[in-house]
C-alpha positions as CSV (number, residue, x, y, z in Angstrom):
1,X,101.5,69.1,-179.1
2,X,98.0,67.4,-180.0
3,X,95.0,68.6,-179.7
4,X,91.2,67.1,-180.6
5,X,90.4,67.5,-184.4
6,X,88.5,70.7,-183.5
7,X,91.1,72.5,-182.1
8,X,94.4,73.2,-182.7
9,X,97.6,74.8,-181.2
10,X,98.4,78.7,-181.6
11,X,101.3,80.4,-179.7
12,X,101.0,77.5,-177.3
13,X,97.0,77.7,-177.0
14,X,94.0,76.3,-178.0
15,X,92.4,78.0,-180.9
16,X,89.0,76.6,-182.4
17,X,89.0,75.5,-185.8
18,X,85.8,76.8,-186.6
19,X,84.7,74.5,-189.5
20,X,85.6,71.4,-187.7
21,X,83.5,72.8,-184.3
22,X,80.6,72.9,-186.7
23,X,81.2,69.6,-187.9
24,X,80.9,68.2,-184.0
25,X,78.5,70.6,-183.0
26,X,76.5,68.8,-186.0
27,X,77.2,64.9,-184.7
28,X,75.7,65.8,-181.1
29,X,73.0,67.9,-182.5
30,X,72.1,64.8,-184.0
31,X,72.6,62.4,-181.5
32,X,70.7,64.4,-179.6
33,X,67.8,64.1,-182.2
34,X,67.9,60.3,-181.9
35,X,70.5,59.7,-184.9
36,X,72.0,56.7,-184.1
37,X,75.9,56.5,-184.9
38,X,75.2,54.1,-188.1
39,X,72.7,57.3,-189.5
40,X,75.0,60.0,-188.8
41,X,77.9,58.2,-190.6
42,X,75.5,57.4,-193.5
43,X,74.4,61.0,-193.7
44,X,78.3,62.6,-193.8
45,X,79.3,60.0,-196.1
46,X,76.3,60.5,-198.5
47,X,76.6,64.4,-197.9
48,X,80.3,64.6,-198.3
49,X,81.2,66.1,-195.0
50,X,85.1,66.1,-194.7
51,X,86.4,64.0,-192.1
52,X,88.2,65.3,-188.6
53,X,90.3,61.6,-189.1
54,X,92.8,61.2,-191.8
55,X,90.5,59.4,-194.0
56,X,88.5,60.6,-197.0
57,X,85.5,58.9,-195.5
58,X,83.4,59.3,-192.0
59,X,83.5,55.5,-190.0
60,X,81.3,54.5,-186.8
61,X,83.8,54.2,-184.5
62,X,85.2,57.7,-185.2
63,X,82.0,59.2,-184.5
64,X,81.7,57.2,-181.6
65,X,85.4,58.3,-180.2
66,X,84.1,61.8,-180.3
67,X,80.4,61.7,-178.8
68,X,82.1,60.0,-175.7
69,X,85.2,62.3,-175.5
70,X,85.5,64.4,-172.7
71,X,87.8,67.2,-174.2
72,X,84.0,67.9,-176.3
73,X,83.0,69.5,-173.2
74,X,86.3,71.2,-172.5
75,X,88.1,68.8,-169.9
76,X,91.7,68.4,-170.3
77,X,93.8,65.6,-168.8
78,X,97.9,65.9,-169.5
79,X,100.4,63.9,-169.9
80,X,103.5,63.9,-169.1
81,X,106.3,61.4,-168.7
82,X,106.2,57.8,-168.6
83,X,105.3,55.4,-165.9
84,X,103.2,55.3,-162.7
85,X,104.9,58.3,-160.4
């Protein structure tokens, strides 16, 4: 029932949100260039990028939660139940 910011859930399948893609595709572009996460906050709150959190404002750790999640890159890990079995 959840999905990654970027994504969401359509008939019972991943569908891109295109705008929010964009908006990732932008924070590793920049990484990439050398932005630190600091910068790249700086930049989307100065630019007013919306954010993929629930906040009206971009914040490090955020930014930092998606340049090291793995579902960027298309890996998916389930869950189900409760426990160790």
């Amino acid at each position: 029932k959840r999905a990654p910011a970027w994504l969401k859930v359509e008939d019972g399948k991943f569908a891109i949100v295109p705008e929010a893609a964009a908006t990732v595709h932008r924070i590793y572009r920049m990484a990439i260039d050398g932005k630190g996460i600091g910068a790249i906050v700086r930049a989307f709150n100065a630019e007013g990028v919306p954010s993929l959190a629930k906040r009206d404002y971009w914040y490090n750790s955020y930014v930092l939660k998606i340049l090291s999640n793995p579902a960027v890159y298309g890996e998916y890990q389930p869950f189900k139940g409760h426990g160790w079995k």
